[in-house]
VEXDREN-2710 file (C-alpha; in Angstrom, 1 decimal):
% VEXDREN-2710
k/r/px/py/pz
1/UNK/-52.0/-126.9/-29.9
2/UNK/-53.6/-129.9/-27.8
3/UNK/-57.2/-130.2/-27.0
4/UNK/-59.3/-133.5/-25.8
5/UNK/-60.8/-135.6/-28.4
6/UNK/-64.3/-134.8/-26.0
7/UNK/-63.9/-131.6/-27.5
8/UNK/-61.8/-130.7/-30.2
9/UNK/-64.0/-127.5/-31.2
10/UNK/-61.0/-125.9/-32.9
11/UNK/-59.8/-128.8/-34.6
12/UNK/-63.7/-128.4/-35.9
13/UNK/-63.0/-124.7/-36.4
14/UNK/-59.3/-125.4/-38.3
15/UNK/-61.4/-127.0/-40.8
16/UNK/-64.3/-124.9/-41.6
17/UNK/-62.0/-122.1/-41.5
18/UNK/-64.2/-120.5/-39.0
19/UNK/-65.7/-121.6/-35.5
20/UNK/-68.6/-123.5/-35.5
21/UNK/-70.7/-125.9/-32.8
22/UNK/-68.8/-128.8/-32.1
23/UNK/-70.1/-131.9/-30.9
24/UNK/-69.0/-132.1/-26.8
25/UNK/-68.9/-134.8/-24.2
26/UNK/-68.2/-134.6/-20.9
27/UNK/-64.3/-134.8/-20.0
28/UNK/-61.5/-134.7/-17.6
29/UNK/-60.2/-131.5/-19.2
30/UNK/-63.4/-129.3/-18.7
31/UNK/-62.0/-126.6/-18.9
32/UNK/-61.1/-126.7/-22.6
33/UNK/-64.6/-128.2/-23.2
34/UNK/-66.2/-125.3/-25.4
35/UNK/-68.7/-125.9/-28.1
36/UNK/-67.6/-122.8/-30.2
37/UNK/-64.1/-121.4/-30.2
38/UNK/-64.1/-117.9/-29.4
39/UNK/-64.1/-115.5/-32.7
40/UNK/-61.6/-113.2/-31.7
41/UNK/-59.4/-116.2/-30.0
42/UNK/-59.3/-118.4/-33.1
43/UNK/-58.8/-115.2/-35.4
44/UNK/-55.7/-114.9/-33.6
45/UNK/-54.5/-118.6/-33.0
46/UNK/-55.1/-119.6/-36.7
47/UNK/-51.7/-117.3/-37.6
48/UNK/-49.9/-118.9/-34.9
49/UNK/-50.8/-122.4/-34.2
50/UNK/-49.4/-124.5/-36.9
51/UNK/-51.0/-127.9/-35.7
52/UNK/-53.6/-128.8/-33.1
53/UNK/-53.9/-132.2/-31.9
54/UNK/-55.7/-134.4/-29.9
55/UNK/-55.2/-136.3/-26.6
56/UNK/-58.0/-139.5/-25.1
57/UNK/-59.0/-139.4/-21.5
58/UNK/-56.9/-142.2/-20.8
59/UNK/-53.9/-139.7/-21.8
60/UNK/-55.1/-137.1/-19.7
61/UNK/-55.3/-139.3/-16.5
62/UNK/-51.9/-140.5/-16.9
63/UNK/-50.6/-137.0/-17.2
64/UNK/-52.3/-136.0/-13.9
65/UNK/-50.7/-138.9/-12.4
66/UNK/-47.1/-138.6/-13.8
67/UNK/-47.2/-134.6/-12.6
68/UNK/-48.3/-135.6/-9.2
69/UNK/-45.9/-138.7/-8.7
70/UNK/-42.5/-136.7/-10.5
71/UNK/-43.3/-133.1/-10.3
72/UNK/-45.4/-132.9/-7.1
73/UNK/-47.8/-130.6/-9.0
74/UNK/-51.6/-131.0/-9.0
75/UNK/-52.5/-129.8/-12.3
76/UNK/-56.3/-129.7/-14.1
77/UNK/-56.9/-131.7/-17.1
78/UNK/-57.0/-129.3/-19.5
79/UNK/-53.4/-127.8/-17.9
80/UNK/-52.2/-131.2/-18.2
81/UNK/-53.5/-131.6/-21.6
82/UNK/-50.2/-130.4/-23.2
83/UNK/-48.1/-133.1/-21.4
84/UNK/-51.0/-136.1/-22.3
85/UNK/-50.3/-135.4/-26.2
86/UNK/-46.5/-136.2/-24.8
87/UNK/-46.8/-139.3/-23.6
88/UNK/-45.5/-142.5/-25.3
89/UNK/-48.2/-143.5/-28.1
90/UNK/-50.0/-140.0/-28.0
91/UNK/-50.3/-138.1/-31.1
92/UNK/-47.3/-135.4/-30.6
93/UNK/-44.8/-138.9/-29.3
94/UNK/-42.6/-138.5/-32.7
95/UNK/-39.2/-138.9/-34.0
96/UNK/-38.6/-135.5/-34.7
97/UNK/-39.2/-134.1/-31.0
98/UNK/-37.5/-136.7/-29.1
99/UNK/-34.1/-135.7/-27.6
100/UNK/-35.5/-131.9/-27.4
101/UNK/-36.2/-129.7/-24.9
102/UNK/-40.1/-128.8/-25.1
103/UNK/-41.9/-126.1/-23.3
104/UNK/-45.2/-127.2/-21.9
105/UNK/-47.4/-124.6/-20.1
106/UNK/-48.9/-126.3/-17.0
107/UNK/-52.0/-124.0/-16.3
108/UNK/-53.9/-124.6/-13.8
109/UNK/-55.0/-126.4/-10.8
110/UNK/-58.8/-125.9/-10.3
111/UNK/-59.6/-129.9/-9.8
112/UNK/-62.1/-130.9/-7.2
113/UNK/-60.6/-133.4/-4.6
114/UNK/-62.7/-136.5/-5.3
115/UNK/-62.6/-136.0/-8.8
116/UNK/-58.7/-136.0/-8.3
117/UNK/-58.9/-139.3/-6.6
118/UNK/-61.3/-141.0/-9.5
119/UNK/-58.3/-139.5/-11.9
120/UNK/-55.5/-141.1/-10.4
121/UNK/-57.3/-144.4/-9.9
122/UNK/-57.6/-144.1/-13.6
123/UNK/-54.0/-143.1/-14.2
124/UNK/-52.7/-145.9/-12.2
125/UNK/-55.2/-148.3/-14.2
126/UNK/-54.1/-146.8/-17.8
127/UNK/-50.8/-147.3/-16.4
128/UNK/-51.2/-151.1/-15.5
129/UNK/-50.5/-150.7/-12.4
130/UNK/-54.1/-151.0/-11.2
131/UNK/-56.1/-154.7/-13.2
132/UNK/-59.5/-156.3/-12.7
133/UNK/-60.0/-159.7/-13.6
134/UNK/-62.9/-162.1/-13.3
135/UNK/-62.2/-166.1/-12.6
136/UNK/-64.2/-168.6/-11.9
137/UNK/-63.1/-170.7/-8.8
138/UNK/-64.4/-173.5/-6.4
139/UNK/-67.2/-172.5/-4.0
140/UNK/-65.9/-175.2/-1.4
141/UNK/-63.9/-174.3/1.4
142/UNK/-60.5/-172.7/0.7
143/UNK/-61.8/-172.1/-2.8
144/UNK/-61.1/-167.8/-2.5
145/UNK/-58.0/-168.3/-0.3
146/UNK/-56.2/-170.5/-3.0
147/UNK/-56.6/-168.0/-5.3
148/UNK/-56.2/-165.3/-3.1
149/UNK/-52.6/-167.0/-1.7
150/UNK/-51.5/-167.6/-5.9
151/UNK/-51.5/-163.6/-6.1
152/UNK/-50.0/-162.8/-3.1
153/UNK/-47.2/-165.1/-3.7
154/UNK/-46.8/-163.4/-7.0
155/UNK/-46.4/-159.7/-5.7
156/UNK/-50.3/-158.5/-6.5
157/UNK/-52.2/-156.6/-3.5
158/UNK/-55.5/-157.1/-3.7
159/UNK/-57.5/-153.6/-3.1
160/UNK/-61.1/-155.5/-3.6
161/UNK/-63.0/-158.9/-4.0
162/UNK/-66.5/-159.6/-4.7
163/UNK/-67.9/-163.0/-5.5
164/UNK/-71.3/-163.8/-6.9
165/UNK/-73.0/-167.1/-7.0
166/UNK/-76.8/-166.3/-8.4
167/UNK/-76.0/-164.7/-11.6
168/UNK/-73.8/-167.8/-13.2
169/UNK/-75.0/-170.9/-15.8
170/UNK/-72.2/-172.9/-14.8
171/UNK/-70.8/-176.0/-12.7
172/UNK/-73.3/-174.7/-9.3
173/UNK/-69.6/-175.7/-6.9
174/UNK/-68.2/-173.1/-8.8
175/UNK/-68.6/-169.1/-8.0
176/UNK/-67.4/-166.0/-9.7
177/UNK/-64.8/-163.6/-8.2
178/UNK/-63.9/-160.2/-9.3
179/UNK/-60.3/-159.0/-8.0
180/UNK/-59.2/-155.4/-8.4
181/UNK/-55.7/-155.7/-7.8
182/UNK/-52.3/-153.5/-7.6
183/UNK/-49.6/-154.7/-10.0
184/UNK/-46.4/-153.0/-10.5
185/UNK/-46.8/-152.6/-13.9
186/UNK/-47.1/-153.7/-17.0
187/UNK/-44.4/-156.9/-17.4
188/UNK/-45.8/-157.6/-13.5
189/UNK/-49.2/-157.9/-15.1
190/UNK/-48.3/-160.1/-17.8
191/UNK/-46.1/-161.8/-15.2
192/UNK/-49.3/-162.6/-13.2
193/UNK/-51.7/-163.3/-16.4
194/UNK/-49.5/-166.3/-17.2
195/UNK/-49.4/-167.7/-14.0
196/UNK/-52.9/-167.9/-13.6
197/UNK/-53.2/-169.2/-16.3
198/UNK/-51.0/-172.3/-15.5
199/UNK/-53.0/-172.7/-12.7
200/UNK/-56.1/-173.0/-14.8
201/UNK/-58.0/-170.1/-14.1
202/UNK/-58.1/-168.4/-17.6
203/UNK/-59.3/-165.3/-16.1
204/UNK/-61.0/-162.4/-18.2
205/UNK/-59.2/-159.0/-17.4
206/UNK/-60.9/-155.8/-17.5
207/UNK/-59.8/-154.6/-21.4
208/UNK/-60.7/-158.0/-22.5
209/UNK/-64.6/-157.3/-20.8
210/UNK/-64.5/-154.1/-22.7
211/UNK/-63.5/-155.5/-25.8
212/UNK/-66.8/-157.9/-25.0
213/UNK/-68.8/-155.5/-24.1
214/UNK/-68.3/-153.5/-27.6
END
């Protein structure tokens, strides 16, 4: 069994032996979000189910995306949940199941359309294929464009830019850009770190600014 790590209520349940109030945030597959499995559903799963297992949001979103982009399916996050435990570096990717053919019930497609858009702009970013970085770069003339012109000429599209000048207690010719930016993946991201780097910019991408923010 697969349920998100927002709420794993019968993971909970598995190990009271009964089902009790788990603790439950909101998450991308609401409709396995329940703060108390069912009596009668657990009473019956519990002689079936041998293991239940957990997947993150991030594993969720990439699920949605991989269905959409390979299957052509628009499937729910909790549908999709069963695929997200799949993935490479989720809980059921083991040894034992690669090679095999697995049967994965894809149930349901009840997802609103701009929360569908938010998920695949997640997927792509869990993916790599959508970065963030912040750099600091001259505020003279031709300043934006020279960094602007370095990613271009190393395949990255730029989907926004914002630049800030107020909020900074550095060099006052210098201003701070934010770039979302679509890569190609992930060697095209590491591709693009190191040359910004060589050129001096030792920009902070957007998991490094989590890690900072923790």
């Amino acid at each position: 069994g697969v349920e998100p790590e927002f709420a794993a209520s019968y993971t909970e349940a598995l190990k009271a032996g009964k089902p009790v109030p788990a603790h439950v945030t909101p998450t991308l597959a609401d409709g396995l979000a329940v703060p108390v499995v069912g009596p009668h559903a657990f009473e019956v799963a519990r002689h079936y189910v041998d293991e239940c297992v957990t997947c993150t949001e991030k594993e969720v979103s990439l699920a949605i995306l991989r269905l959409i982009e390979n299957e052509k399916m628009v499937v729910e996050g909790g549908g999709a949940s069963g695929l997200a435990a799949l993935l490479p570096g989720a809980q059921l990717d083991r040894p034992e199941l690669k090679g095999k053919n697995i049967v994965v019930p894809l149930c349901g497609g009840n997802i609103d359309t701009t929360v569908l858009g938010r998920v695949l702009e997640r997927g792509l970013a869990a993916d790599n294929r959508m970065k963030s970085l912040v750099a600091m770069v001259s505020d003279r003339p031709g300043g934006i464009a020279k960094l602007a012109t370095l990613l271009a000429d190393h395949g990255a599209s730029i989907k926004d830019m914002y630049h800030e000048r107020a909020f900074l207690h550095s060099n006052i010719d210098h201003v701070r850009v934010k770039c979302v930016l679509e890569l190609q993946g992930k060697d095209h991201a590491k591709e693009l770190k190191r040359a910004l780097e060589e050129k001096g910019y030792n920009p902070v991408w957007d998991d490094e600014e989590r890690k900072t923010m923790i």
